[in-house]
KOLLOMI-68126 format. One record per residue: residue number from 1; x, y, z of N, C-alpha, C in turn; residue in one letter. Coordinates in steps of 0.2 Angstrom, whole numbers. Atoms other than C-alpha are relative to their C-alpha. Layout:
N
n:n.X:n.Y:n.Z:ca.X:ca.Y:ca.Z:c.X:c.Y:c.Z:res
NUM:X:Y:Z:X:Y:Z:X:Y:Z:A
...
This chain:
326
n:n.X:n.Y:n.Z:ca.X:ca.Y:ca.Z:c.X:c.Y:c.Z:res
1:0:-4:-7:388:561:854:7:-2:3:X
2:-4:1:-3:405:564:862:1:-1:7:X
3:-3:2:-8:411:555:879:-2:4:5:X
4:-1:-8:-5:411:572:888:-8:1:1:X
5:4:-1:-1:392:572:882:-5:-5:4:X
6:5:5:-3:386:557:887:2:-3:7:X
7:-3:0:-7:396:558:904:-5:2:3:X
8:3:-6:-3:386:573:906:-7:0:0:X
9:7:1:-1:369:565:901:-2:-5:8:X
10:3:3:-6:372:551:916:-1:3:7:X
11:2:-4:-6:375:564:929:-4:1:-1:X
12:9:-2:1:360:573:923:-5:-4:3:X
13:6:3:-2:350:560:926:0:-3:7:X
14:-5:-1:-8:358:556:943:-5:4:4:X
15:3:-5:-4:353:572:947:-7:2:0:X
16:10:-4:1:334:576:941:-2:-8:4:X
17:4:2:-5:331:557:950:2:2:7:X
18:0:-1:-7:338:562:966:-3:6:2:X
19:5:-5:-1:330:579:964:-9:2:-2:X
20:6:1:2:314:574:961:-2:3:-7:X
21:1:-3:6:315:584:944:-3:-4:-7:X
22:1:4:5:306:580:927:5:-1:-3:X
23:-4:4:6:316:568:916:0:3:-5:X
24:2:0:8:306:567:901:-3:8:-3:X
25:5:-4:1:297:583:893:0:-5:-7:X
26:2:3:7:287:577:878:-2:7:-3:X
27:2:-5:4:286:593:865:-6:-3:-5:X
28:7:4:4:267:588:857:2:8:-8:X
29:-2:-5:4:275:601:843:-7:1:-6:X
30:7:-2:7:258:599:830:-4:-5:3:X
31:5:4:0:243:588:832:-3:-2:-7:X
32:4:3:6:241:588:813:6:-6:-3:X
33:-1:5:3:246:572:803:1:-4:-5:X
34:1:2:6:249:564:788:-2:-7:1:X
35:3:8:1:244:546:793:-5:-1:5:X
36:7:1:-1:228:538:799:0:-6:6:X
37:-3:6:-3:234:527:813:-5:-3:6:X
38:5:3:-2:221:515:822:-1:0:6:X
39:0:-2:-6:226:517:839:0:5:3:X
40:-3:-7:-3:227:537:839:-4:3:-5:X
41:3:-3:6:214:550:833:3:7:0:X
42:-3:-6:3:225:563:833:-1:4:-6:X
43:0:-2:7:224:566:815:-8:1:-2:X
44:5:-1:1:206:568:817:-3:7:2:X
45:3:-9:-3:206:587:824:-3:-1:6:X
46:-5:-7:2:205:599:828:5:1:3:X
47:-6:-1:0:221:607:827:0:6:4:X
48:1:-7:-3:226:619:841:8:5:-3:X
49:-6:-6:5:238:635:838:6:-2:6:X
50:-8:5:-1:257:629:839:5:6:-1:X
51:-5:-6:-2:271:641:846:6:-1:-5:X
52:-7:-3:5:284:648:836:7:-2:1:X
53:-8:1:-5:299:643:850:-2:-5:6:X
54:0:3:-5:300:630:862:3:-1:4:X
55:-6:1:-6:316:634:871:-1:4:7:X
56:6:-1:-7:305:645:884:1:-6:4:X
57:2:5:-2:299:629:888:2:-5:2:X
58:-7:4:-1:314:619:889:3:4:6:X
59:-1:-3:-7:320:631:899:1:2:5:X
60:2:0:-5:310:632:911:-1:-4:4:X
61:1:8:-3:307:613:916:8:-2:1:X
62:-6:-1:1:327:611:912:1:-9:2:X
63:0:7:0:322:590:910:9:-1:0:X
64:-5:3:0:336:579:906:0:-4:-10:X
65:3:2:6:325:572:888:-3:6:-1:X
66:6:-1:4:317:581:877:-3:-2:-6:X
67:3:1:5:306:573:865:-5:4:-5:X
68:3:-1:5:299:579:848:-5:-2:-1:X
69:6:6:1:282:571:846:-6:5:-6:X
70:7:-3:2:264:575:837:-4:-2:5:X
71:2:1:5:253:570:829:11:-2:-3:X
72:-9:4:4:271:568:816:1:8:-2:X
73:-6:-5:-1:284:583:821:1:2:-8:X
74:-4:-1:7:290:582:802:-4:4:-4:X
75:6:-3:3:271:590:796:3:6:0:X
76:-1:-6:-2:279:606:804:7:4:-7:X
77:-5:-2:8:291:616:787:6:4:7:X
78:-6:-2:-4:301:624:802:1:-4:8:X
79:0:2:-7:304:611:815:7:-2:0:X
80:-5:-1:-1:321:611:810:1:6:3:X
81:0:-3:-3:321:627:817:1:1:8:X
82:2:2:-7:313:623:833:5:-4:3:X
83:-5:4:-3:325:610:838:8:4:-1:X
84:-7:-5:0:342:624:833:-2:5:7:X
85:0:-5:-6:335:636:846:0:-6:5:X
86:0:5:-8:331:623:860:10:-1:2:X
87:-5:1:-1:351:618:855:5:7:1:X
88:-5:-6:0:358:636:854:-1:5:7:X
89:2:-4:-6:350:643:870:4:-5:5:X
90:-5:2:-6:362:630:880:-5:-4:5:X
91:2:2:-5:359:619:894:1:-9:-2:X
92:-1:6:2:363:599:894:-5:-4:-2:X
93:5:4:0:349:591:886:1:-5:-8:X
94:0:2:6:346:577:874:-5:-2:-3:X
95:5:0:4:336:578:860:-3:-6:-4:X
96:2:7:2:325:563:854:-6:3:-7:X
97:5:1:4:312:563:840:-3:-5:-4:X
98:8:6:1:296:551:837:-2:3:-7:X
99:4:-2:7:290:551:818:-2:-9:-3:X
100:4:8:6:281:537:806:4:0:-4:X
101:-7:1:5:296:541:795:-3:0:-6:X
102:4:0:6:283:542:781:5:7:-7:X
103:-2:-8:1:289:562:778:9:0:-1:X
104:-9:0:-2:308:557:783:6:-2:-8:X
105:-6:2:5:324:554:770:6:3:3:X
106:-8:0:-4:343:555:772:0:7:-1:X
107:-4:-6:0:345:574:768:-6:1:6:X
108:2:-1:-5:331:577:781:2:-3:7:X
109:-4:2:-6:338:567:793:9:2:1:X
110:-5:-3:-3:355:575:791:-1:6:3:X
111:-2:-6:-3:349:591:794:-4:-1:8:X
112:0:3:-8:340:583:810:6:0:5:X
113:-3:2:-3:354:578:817:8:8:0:X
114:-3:-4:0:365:594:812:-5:6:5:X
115:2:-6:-4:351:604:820:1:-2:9:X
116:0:1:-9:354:594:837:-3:-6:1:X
117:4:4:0:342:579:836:8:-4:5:X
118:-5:3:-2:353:566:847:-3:-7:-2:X
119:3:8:1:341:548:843:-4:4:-4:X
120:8:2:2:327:545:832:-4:-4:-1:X
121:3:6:-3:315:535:835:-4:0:-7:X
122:4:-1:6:305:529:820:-6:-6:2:X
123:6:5:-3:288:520:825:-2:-8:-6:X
124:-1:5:4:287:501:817:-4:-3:2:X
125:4:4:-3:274:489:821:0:-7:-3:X
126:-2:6:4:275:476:807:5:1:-2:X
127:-2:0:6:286:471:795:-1:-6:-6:X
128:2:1:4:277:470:783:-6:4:-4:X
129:5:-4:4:261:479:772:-4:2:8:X
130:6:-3:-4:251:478:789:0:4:3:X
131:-1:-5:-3:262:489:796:-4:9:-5:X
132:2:-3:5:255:501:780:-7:1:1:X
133:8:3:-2:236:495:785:1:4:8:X
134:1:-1:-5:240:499:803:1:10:1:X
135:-4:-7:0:249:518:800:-5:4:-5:X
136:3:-4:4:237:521:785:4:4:-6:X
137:-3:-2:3:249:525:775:5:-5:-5:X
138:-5:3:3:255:516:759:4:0:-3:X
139:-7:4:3:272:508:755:5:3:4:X
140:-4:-4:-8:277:515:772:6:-5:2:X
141:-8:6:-1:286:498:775:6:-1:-4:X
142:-4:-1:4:295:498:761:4:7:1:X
143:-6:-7:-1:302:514:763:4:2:6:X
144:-2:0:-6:306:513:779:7:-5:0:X
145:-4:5:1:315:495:775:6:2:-4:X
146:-7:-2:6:327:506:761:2:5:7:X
147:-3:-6:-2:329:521:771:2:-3:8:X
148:-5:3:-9:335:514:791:4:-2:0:X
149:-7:3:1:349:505:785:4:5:-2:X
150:-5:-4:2:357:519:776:-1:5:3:X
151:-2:-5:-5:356:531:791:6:0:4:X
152:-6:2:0:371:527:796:6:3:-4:X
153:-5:-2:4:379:530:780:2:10:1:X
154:2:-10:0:375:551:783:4:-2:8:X
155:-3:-1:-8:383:547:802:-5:3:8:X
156:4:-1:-7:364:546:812:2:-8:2:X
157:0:10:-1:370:530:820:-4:0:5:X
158:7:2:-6:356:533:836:-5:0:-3:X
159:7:1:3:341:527:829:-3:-5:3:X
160:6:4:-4:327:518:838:-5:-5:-3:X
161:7:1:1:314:510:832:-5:-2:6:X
162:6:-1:-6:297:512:841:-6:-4:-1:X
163:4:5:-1:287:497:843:-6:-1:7:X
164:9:3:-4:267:496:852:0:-6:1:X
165:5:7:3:263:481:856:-7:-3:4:X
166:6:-3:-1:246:477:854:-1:-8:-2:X
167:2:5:3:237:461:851:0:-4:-5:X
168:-1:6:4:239:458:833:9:0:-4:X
169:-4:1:2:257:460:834:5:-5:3:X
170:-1:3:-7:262:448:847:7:-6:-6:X
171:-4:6:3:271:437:833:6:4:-3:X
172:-4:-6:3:282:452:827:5:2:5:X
173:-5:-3:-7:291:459:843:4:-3:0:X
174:-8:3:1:306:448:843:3:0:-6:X
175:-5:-1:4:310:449:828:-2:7:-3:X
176:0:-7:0:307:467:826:9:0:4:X
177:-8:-2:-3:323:467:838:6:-3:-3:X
178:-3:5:6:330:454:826:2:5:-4:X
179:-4:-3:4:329:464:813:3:8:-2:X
180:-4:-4:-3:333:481:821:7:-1:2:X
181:-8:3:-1:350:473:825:2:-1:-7:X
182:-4:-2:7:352:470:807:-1:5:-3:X
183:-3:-10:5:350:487:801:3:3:5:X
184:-3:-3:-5:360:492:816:-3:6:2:X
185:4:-6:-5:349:504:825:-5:-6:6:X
186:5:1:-4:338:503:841:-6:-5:0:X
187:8:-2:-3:321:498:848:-1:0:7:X
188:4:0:-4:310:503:861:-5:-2:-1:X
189:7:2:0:295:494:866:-3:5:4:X
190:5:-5:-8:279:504:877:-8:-6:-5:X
191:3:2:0:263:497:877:-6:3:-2:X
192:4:-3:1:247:499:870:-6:1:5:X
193:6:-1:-4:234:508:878:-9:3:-3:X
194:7:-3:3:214:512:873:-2:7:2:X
195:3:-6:-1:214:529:881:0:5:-5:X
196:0:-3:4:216:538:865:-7:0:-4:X
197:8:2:5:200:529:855:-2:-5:3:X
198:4:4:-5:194:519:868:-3:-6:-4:X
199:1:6:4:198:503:857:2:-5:4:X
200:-1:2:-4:200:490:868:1:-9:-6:X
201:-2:6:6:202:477:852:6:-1:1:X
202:-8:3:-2:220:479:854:5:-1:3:X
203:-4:1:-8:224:477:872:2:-7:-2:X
204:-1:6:2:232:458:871:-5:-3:6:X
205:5:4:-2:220:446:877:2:-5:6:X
206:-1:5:-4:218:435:892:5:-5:-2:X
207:-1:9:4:222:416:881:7:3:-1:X
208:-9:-2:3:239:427:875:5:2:6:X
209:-3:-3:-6:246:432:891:5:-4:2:X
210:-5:6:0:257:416:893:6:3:-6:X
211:-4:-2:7:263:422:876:5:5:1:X
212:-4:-5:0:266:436:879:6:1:6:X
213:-2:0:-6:276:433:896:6:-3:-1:X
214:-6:0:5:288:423:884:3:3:-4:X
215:-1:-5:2:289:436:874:4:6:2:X
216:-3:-4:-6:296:446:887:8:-2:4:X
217:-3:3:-2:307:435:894:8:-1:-7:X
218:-8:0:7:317:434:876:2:6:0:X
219:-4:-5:1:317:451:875:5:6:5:X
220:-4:-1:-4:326:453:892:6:-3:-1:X
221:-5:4:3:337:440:886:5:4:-6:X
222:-5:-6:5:342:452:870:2:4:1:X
223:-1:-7:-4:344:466:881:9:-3:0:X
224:-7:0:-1:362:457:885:4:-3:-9:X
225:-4:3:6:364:447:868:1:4:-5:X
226:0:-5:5:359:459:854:1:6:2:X
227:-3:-7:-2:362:475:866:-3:7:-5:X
228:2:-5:2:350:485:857:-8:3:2:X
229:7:0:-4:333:484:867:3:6:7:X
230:-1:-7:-5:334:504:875:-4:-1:6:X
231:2:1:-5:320:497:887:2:-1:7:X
232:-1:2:-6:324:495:907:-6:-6:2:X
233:4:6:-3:320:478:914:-4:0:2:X
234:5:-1:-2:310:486:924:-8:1:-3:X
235:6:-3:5:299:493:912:-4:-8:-4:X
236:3:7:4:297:476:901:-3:-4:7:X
237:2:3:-4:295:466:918:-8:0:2:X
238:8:-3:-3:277:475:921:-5:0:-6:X
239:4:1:7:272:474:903:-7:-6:2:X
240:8:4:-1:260:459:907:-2:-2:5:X
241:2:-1:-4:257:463:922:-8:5:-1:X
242:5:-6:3:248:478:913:-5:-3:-2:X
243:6:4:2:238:467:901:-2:-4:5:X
244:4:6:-7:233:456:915:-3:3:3:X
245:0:-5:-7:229:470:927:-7:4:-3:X
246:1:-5:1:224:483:916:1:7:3:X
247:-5:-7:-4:234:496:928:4:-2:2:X
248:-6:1:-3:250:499:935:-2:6:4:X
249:-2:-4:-6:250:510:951:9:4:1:X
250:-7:-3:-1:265:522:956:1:5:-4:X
251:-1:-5:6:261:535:940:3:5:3:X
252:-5:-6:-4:275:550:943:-5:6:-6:X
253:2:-6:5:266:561:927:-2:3:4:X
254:3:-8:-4:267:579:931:6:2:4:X
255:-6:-4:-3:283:577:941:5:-3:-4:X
256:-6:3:4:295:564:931:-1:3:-6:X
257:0:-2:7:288:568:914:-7:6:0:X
258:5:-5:1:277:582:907:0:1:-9:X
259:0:0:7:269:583:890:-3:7:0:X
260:2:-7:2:268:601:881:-5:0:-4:X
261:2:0:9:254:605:870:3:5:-6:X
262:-3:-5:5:257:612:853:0:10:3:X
263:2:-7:-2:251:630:861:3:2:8:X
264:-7:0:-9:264:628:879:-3:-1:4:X
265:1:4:-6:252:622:890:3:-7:4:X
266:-3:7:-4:257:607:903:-4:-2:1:X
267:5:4:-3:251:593:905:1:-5:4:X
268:-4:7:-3:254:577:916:3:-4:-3:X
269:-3:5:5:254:567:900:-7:2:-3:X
270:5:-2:6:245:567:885:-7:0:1:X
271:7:1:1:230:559:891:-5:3:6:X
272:1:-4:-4:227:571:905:-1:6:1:X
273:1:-5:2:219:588:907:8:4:2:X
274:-7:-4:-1:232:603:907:0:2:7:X
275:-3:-6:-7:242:611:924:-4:6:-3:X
276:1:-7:-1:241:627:917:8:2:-7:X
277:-8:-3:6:255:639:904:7:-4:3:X
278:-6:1:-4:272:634:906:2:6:4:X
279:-4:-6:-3:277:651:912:-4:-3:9:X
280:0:-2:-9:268:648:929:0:-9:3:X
281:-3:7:-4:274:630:931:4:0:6:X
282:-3:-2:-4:280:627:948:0:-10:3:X
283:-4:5:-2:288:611:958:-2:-1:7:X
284:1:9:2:282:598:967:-9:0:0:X
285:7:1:1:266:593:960:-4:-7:3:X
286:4:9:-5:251:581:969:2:-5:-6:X
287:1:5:6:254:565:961:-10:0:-3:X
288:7:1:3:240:558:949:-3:-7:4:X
289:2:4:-5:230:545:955:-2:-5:-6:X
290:2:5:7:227:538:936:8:-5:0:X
291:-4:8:2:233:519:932:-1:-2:-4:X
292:2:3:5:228:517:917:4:-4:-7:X
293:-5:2:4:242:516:906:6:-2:0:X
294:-8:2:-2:259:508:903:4:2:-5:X
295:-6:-2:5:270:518:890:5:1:4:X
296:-7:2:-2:287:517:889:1:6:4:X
297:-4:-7:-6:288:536:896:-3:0:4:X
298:3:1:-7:277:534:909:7:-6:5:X
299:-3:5:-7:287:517:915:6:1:2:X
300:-7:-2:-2:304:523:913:3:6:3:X
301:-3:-6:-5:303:538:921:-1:0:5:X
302:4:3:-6:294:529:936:5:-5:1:X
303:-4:3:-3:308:518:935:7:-1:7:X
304:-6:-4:-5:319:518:951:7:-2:0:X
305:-6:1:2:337:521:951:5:-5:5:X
306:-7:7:-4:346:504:956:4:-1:-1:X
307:-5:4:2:359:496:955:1:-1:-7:X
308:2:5:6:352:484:941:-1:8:-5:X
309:1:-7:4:349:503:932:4:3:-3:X
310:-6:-5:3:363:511:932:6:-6:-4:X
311:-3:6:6:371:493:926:-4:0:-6:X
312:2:-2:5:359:496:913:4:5:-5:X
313:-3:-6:6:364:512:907:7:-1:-1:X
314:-8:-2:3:384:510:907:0:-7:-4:X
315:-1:6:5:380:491:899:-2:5:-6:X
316:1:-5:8:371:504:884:5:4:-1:X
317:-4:-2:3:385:514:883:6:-5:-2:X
318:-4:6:3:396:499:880:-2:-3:-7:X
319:2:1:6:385:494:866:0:3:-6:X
320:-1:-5:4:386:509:858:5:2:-4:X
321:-6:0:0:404:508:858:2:-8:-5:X
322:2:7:5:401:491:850:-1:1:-5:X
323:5:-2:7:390:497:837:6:4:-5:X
324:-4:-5:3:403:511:832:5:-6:-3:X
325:-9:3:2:420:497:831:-4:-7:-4:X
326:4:7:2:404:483:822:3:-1:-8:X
């Protein structure tokens, strides 16, 4: 991304918080699946009908992010496509995409990033086979472990990795950023919620809550020393307040962020019924009154714009800058 670009993402974002406009849009581009994943039935149907274009819909909301998501984006044979139009219709936006990386390899991630793609987030849980157990999909780790270090070599050097954390990963999270830092890419952490499969096995437990509280505490800590934890303070800060609580109050869904389905309806967020089509989308919406979850999109686009924030963001473009001259 060039200077001029990423100038032009901080004002943007400046702008949609002081205008109360949605940040995040989450493009839900497919609901179908290749993997089997324990927190999410997604992949369980049924599948609804998925629009041909989704620069309409960009368009029309005019965020600041737009993320790619499912079910797993990559199922789709024309979602390079989809992501050229959203980039040749114009307007300042940056492109994210969420995948299990199952489907993924370097000639497909260059044409990602040729179509526009600006980050990709690849979701990781373990490192190791459990992560293959937990994703449903075997020798996922391993592929992942060859293929993330050599992104870079094709020239995607934003890459995220995308970490849940859930119960039985609690021994894994720091050195996920550990070894995110040595394949020189990203992570973001969001936290696990049961409103998908109403699993409540993998919320973290009371007796771990200490744990996790240290846990947390390093990984603010990394934020300055490894410089690749995407998270705002704020967002980690409330993490075990959630497990503790089981709510966070404050939800902005519906105005900060909005999730599309595959067939262009709006939603507050995923777990939420729909507004209505995009076309008769209109501005300012009642907040919601749901507390139930703490994902990373939810926290951070609820995050408000301080000081300590906007030091956030120019510390990550220094990092970035790092990363490039490492």
């Amino acid at each position: 991304m060039t200077s001029s670009k990423k100038t032009g993402i901080i004002l943007k974002y400046i702008w949609t918080k002081f205008k109360r406009r949605p940040l995040f849009l989450n493009l839900e581009v497919t609901k179908r699946c290749n993997a089997r994943c324990k927190h999410c039935d997604y992949w369980k149907g049924p599948h609804e009908v998925e629009l041909k274009d989704y620069a309409p819909v960009v368009q029309k909301i005019n965020p600041l992010i737009v993320s790619f998501t499912g079910g797993e984006p990559l199922v789709r044979k024309d979602i390079f496509d989809l992501i050229q139009s959203i980039k040749e219709n114009g307007g300042l936006f940056y492109l994210t995409m969420v995948t299990n990386g199952a489907l993924l390899n370097l000639e497909k991630a260059e044409k990602l990033k040729k179509a526009g793609i600006d980050q990709l987030s690849i979701s990781l849980d373990f490192l190791d086979e459990r992560h293959d157990q937990t994703r449903g999909i075997k020798g996922l780790f391993a592929h992942l472990s060859n293929l993330i270090p050599d992104l870079s070599h094709i020239g995607f050097d934003n890459v995220a990795l995308n970490t849940v954390i859930m119960e039985n990963n609690l021994d894994q999270i720091t050195r996920i950023a550990e070894r995110a830092w040595g394949w020189g890419v990203k992570v973001s952490y969001s936290s696990y919620c049961e409103m998908k499969n109403n699993d409540r096995s993998l919320s973290v437990k009371s007796e771990n809550l200490d744990k996790l509280k240290k846990i947390i505490a390093e990984l603010i800590q990394y934020k300055s020393s490894l410089g690749n934890i995407t998270n705002s303070t704020y967002y980690l800060e409330r993490i075990p307040i959630y497990f503790e609580t089981g709510k966070i109050d404050g939800c902005l869904a519906g105005q900060r962020w909005l999730q599309v389905t595959p067939d262009g309806y709006l939603k507050p967020c995923s777990e939420l019924p729909p507004l209505g089509y995009f076309e008769d989308f209109s501005l300012p919406r009642q907040k919601v009154s749901c507390q139930s979850c703490w994902y990373s999109c939810r926290g951070e686009a609820q995050a408000p714009l301080s000081l300590r924030r906007l030091a956030e963001i120019i510390e990550s473009v220094r990092n970035n800058r790092r990363k490039i001259n490492r």
